[in-house]
N, C-alpha and C positions, 0 to 999 in steps of 0.2 A: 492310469492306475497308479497308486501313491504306492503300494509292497508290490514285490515283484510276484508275477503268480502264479499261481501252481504250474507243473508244464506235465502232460501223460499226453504219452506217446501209445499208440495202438499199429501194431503191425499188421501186415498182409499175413496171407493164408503161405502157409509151407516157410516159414519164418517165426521167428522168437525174438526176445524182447533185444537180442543181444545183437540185432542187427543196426539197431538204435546208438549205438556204444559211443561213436566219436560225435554222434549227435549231444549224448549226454551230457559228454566230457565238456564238451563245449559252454553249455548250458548251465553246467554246475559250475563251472568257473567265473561265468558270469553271475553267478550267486542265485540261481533259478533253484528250486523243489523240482525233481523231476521224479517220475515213476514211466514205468515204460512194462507194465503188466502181461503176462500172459494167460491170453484168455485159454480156455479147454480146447477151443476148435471143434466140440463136439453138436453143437448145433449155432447158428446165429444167436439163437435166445438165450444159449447159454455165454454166450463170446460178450455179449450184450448185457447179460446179469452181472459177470465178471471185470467190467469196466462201470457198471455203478456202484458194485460193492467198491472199487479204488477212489470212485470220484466221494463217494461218503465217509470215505479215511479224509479228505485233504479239509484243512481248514484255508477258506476265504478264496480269493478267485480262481480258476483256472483254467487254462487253455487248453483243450483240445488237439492235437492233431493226429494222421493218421497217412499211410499211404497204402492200398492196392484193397485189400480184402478189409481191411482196417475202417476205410474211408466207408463204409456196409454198415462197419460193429458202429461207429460215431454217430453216423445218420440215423442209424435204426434206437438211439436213444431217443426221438424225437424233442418233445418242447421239457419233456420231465428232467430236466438235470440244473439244476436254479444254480448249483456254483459255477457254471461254465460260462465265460465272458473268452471278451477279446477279439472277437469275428475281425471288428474294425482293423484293430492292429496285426492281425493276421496278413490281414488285404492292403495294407500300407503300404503303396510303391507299386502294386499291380495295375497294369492298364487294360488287362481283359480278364473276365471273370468265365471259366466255361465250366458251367452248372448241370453235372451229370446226375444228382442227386437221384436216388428212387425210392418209391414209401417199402419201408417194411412188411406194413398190411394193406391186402388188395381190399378187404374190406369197404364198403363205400364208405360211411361217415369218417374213419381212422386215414383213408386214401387221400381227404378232401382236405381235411385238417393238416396234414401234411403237407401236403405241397403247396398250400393257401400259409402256411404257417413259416414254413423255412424257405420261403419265396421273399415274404414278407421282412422276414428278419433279413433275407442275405442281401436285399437289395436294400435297405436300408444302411446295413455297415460299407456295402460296396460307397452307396453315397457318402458316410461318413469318413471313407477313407483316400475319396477322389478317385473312386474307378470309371475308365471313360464306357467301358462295353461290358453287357453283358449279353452272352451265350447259353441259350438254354436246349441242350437235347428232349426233343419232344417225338411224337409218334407217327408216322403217315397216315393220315385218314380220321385224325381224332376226331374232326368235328363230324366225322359219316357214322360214328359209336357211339353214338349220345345215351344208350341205353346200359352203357359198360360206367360205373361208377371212377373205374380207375380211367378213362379216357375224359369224362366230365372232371374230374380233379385236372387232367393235364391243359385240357381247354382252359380251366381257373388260369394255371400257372401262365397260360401264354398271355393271356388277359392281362394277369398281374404284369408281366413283363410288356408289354406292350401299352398300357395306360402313363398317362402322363404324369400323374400323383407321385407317384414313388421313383421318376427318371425326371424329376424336373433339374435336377442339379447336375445334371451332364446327360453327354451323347449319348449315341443307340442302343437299342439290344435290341437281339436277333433268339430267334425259337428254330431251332434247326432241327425239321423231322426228317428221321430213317427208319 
């Protein structure tokens, strides 16, 4: 990236933006834009409208991150947030990826796209960033639910993980059901 880029910070649940602080300080010093929003807490959808009303203030790229309940409100933007980059540079330096991700909507077509979708992208910046493993939490029995749309999505995802196309530029990954 040629400008430094945007940085929004989203917090867990029973936490405010102020837990972020020496994050930020940091951050701003290194000449970063950061926002660190508080969403309402009053539903997902709404913690979720609340972090794209921020991301449609920033002008030009911006990264993403989040920790505990946070990493929910991020995920559950799905593919719709076009200013959001950096996955790669995020994963810079990581040697294992463990991909607890879950769709927002159980819905079958919204379920499929999801996890076919941020399966795709994550293993791709993983590659781009020389990660050697990745980790995927998946379900017990998925392939005996064929009739459950959200189980046929996580079967996608092991698929996706498990095919050689998108792991050809390094070692394993693993689908670890519980």
């Amino acid at each position: 990236m040629a400008a430094s880029p945007n940085i929004v910070l989203v917090h867990g649940a029973w936490a405010d933006g102020s837990c972020w602080s020496a994050v930020i300080e940091r951050l701003q010093a290194d000449g970063y834009r950061v926002s660190a929003p508080q969403p309402p807490e009053t539903s997902l959808a709404d913690d979720v409208a609340r972090v794209r009303q921020v991301l449609a203030r920033q002008s030009g790229p911006t990264i993403l991150a989040a920790h505990s309940y946070g990493g929910q409100v991020i995920t559950s933007l799905g593919t719709d947030a076009p200013n959001v980059v950096g996955l790669a540079e995020v994963l810079e330096g990581a040697a294992v990826v463990v991909d607890v991700s879950n769709s927002p909507s159980f819905e079958d077509e919204a379920v499929m796209n999801f996890f076919t979708t941020s399966t795709t992208n994550l293993l791709a910046a993983e590659a781009a960033a020389g990660v050697r493993h990745h980790v995927a939490l998946s379900v017990v029995g998925t392939e005996r639910l064929a009739e459950s749309g959200y189980m046929r999505a996580k079967l996608a995802q092991e698929k996706l993980i498990g095919s050689p196309a998108p792991r050809s530029s390094r070692s394993p990954s693993s689908s670890a059901r519980a």
